[in-house]
C-alpha positions in Angstrom: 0.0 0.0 0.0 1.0 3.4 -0.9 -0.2 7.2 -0.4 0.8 10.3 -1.0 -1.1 13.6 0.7 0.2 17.2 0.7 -0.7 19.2 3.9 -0.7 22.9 3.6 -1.3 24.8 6.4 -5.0 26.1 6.7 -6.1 30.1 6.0 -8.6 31.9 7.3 -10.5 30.9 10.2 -9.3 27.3 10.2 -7.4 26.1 13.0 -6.7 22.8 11.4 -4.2 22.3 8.8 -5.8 20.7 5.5 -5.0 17.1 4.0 -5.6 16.4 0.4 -4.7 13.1 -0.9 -3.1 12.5 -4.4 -4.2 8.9 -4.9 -5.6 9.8 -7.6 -3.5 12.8 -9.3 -3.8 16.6 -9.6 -3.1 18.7 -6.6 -3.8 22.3 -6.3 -1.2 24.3 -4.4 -2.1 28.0 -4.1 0.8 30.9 -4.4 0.6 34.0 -4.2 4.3 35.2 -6.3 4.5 35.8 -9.9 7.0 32.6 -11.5 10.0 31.5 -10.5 6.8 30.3 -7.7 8.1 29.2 -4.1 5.5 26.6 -2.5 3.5 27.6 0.6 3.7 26.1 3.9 3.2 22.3 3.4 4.2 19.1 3.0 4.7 15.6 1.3 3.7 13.1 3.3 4.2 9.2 2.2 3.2 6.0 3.7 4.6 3.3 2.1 3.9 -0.8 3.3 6.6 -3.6 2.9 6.1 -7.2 3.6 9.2 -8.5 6.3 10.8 -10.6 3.3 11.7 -7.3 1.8 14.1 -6.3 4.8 13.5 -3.6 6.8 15.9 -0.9 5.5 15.8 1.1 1.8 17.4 3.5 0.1 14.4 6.0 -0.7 14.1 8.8 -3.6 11.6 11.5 -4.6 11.6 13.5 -7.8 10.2 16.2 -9.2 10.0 16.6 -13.2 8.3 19.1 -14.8 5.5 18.9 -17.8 8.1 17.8 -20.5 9.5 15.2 -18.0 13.0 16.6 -17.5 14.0 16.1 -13.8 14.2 19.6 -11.7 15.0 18.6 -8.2 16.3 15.1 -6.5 16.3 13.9 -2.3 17.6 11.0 -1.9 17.7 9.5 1.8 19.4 6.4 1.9 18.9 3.6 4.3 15.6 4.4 6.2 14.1 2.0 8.3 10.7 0.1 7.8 8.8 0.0 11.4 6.9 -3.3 12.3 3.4 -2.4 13.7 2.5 -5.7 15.5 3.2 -9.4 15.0 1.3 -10.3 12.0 1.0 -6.7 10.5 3.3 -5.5 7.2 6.2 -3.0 7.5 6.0 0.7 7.2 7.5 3.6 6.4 5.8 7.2 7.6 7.5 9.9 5.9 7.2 13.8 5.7 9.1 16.0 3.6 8.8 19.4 4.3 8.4 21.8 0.6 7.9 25.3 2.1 9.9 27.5 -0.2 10.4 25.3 -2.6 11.2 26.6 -6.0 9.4 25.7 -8.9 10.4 27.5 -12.2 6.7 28.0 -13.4 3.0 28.0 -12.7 1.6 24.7 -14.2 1.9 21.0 -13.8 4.6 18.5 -12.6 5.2 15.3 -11.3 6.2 13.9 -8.4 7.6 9.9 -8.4 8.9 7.9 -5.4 12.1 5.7 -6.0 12.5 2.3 -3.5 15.9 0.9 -4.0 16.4 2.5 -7.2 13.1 1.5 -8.4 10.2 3.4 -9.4 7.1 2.2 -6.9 4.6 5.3 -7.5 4.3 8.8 -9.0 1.4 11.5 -8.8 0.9 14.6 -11.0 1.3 18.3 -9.0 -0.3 21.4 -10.5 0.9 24.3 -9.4 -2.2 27.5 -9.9 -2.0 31.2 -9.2 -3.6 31.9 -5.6 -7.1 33.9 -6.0 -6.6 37.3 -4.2 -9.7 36.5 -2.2 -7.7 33.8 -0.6 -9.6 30.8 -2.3 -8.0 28.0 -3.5 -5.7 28.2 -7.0 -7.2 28.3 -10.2 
């Protein structure tokens, strides 16, 4: 099992910070700057299971392409550990990588994919929108 989510931080009256899940593809992240874009407050978060027989250390990798596929940004973070829930339960691997301030070179979409041992396991599309003024979500 795999998922990605990005957490941004909420706006406005919201005390709670918001969760959208990119199971199934397009995010929006809202900005406020003109391009060369910086990402607001949030976060990657991925939770990835692993049966026992696959060990319980990997090398992990996540990168970011752009629209024409051309890789714009690489973290790689070798040998993380895979935690054991409970007898008879599968490994797992919580992980949060933080992307405030990131750099992205323009408004549009991109792609995120997440390397295990070298491997490609998943990948999920990111659009990045102009914020609305009004503070609603990008467009």
């Amino acid at each position: 099992m795999l998922l990605f989510a990005l957490a941004r931080k909420a706006t406005g009256l919201d005390r709670y910070p918001t969760i959208h899940e990119l199971r199934r593809g397009l995010a929006l992240v809202p900005t406020a700057e003109d391009t060369p874009s910086r990402l607001p407050e949030c976060c990657l978060i991925i939770w990835i299971e692993a049966s026992i027989g696959a060990g319980t250390h990997h090398d992990i990798a996540l990168l970011f392409r752009d629209a024409d596929g051309d890789e714009l940004h690489r973290a790689d973070r070798p040998g993380l550990e895979f935690k054991k829930a409970a007898d008879g339960y599968p490994l797992y691997l919580l992980y949060v990588i933080p992307l405030t301030g990131s750099k992205l070179p323009a408004f549009g979409d991109y792609t995120i994919e997440l390397l295990v041992d070298g491997l490609k396991l998943a990948e999920t599309p990111l659009y990045l929108g102009r914020a609305d003024p009004e503070g609603n979500d990008a467009t």
